[in-house]
C-alpha positions as CSV (number, residue, x, y, z in Angstrom):
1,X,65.7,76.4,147.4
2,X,66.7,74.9,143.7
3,X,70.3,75.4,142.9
4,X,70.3,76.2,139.0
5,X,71.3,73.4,136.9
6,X,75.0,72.9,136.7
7,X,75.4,72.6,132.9
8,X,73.9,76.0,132.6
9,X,75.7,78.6,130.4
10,X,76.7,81.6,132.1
11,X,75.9,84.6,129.9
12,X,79.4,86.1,127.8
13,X,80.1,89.1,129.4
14,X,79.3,91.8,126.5
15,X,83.4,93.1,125.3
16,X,82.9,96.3,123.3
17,X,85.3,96.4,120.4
18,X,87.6,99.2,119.6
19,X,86.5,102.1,117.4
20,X,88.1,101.8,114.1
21,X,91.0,104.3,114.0
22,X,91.1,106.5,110.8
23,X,94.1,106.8,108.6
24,X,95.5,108.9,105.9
25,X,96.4,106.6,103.2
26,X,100.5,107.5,102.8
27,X,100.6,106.3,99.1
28,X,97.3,108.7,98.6
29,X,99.3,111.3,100.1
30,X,102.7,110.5,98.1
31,X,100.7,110.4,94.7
32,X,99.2,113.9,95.6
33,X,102.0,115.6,96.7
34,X,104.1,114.0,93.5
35,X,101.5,115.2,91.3
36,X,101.0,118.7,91.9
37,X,105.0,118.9,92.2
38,X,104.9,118.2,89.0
39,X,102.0,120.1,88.0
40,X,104.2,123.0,89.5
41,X,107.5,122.0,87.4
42,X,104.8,122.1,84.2
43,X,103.0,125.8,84.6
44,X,107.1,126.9,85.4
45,X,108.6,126.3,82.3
46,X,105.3,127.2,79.9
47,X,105.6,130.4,78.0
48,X,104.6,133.3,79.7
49,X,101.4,135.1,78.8
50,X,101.8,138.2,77.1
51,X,100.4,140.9,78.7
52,X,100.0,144.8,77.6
53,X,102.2,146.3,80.6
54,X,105.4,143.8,79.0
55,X,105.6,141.7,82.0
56,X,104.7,137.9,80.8
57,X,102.5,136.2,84.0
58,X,103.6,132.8,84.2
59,X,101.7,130.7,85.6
60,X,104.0,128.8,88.7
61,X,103.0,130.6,91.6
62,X,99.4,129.9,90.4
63,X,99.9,126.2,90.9
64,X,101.9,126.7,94.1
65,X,99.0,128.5,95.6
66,X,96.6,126.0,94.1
67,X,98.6,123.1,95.8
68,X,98.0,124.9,98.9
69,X,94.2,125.6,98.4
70,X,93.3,122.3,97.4
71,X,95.8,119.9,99.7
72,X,96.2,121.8,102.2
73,X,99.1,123.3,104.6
74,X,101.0,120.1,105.0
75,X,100.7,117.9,101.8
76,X,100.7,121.8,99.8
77,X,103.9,122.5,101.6
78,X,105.7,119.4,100.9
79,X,104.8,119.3,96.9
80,X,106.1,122.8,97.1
81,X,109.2,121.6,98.9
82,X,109.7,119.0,96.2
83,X,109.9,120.8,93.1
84,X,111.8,123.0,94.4
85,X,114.5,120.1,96.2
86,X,114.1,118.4,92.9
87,X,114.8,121.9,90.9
88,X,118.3,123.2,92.8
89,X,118.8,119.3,92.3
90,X,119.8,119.7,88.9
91,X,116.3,119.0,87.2
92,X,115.4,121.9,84.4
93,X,112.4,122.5,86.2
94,X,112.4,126.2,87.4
95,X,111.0,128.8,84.7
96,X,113.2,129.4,81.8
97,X,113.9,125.5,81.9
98,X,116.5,125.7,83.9
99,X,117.4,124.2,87.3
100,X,120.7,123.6,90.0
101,X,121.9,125.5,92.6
102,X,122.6,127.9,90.3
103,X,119.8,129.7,90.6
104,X,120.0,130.3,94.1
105,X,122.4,133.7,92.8
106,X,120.1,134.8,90.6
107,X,118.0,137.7,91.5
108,X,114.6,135.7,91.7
109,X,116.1,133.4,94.4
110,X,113.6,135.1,96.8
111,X,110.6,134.1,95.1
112,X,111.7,130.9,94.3
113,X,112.6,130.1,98.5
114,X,109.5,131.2,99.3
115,X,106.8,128.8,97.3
116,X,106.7,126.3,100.2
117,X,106.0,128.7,102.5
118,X,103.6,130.3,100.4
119,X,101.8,127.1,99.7
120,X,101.5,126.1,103.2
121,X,100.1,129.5,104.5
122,X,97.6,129.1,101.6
123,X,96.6,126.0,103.0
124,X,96.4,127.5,106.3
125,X,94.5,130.2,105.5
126,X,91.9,128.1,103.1
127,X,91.4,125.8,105.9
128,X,89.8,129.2,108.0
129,X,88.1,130.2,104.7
130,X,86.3,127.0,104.2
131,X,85.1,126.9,107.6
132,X,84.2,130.1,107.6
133,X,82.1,129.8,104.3
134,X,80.2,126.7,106.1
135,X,79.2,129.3,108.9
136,X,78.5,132.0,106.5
137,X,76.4,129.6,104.8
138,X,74.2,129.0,107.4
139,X,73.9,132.3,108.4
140,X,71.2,134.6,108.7
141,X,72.7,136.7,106.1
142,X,72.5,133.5,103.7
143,X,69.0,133.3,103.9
144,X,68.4,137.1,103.4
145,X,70.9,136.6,100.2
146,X,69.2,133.3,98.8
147,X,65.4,135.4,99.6
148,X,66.3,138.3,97.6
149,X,68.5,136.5,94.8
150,X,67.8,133.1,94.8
151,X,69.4,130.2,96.6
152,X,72.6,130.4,93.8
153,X,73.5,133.2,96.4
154,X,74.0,132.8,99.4
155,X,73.6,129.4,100.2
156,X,75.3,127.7,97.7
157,X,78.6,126.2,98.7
158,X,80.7,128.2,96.3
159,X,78.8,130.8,96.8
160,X,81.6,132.0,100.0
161,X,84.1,129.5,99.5
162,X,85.4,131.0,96.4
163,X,86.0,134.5,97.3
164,X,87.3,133.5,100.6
165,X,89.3,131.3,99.1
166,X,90.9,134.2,96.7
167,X,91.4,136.2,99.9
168,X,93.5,133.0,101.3
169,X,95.3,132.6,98.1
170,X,96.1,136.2,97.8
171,X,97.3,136.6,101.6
172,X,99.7,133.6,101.3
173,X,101.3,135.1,98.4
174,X,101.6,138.8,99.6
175,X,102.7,137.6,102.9
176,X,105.9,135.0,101.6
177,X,106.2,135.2,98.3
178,X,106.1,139.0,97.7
179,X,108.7,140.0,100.8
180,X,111.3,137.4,100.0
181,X,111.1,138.5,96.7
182,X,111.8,141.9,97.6
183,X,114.7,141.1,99.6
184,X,116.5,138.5,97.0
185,X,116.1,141.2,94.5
186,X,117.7,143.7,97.1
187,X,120.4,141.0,97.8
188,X,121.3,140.0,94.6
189,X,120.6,143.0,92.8
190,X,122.7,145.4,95.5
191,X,119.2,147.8,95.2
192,X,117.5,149.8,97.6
193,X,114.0,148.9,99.2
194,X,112.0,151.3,97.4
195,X,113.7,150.0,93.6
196,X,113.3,146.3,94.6
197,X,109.3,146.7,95.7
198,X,108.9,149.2,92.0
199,X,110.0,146.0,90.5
200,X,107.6,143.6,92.6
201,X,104.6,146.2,91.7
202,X,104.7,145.3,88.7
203,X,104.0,141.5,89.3
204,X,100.5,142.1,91.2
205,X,98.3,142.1,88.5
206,X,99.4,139.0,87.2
207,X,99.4,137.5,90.6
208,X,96.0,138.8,91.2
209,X,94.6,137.1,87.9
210,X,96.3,133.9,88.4
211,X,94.9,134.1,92.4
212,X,91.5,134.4,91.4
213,X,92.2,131.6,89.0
214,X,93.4,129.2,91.5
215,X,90.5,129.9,93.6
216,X,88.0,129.2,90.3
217,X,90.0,125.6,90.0
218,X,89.9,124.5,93.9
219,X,86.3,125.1,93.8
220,X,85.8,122.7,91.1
221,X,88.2,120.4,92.5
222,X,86.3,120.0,95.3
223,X,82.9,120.0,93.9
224,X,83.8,116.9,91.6
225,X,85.8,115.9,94.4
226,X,84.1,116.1,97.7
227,X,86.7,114.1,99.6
228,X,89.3,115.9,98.3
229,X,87.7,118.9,100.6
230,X,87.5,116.4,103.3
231,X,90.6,115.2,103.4
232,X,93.1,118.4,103.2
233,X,95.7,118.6,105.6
């Protein structure tokens, strides 16, 4: 029996590498949140849009929804957070130009507390929406859809994200920013429940417009965008 020779190599054992670990990019996420604070601060203090009832619709919470939609609850949340940190900081940056503490005994102090809330819910909520239009999508009711009216319906991927994601949008704002409204005006005010929600009434038509707007624009976004649809969070 023939020993092998001794300057023979033994083979490397094989030492299987670590899978790379994906991370969020934390100036990505800074730039994000900074700009749609500030997109925020910018549809605040533009003139209202006139409107045939006499209530203007401004157009702030639609970019605090929008932040929502498109970032998601987190990164949404926290550019919410800012402009309004930034706002009671002494910044003119709240409707009407104006900013500080201040504004925190006006009777719109409700609304104003409640856009990070909102904007996180709405990125809750879109989250469920877009992975519900994926199923939808594939579903057997898709196919029926894209047989009868082409494959624009029913298939398409805007074809259920955008009215699920006006549902979201629309849920996050009549489930924060509505209510706390209603009970800064109540505060404030020194009204009754019933007088404080005939004053909110009259804001949901314009938030209505400006929801299905925001849902329009995420849409968009991500369709020129794709990893911004990835990435929310």
């Amino acid at each position: 029996m023939t020993s092998a020779p001794e300057n023979e190599t033994a083979a490397a054992p094989v030492v299987a590498l670590p899978a790379p670990i994906a991370r969020s990019s934390v100036s990505t996420d800074v730039a994000l949140i900074s700009t749609f604070s500030a997109f925020i601060a910018v549809c605040a203090i533009l003139p209202g849009i006139p409107t045939p009832s006499g209530v203007p619709i401004t157009l702030q919470t639609f970019a605090v929804i929008l932040a929502g939609l498109v970032l998601g609850w987190r990164r949404g949340g926290l550019a919410a957070l800012l402009y309004v940190v930034v706002g009671l900081a002494g910044l003119p940056i709240f409707s009407g130009g104006v900013g500080g503490v201040a504004v925190l005994a006006g009777p719109s102090v409700g609304y104003l507390l409640a856009f990070p809330f909102a904007a996180a819910l709405a990125g809750v909520l879109a989250g469920w929406a877009l992975r519900a239009a994926e199923r939808l999508r594939s579903s057997s009711l898709a196919d029926r859809l894209a047989a009868r009216f082409g494959d624009g319906v029913g298939r398409a991927p805007s074809a259920w994200r955008y009215p699920l994601l006006v549902v979201a949008g629309l849920g996050a704002s009549f489930l924060t920013i509505h209510p706390a409204g209603i009970v800064g005006l109540m505060v404030r005010l020194g009204i009754t429940l019933p007088e404080a929600f005939a004053i909110d009434v009259v804001y949901w038509t314009g938030d209505v417009l400006k929801n299905l707007a925001a849902a329009a624009v995420a849409v968009a976004i991500f369709k020129a965008f794709p990893d911004m649809l990835r990435s929310r969070r």
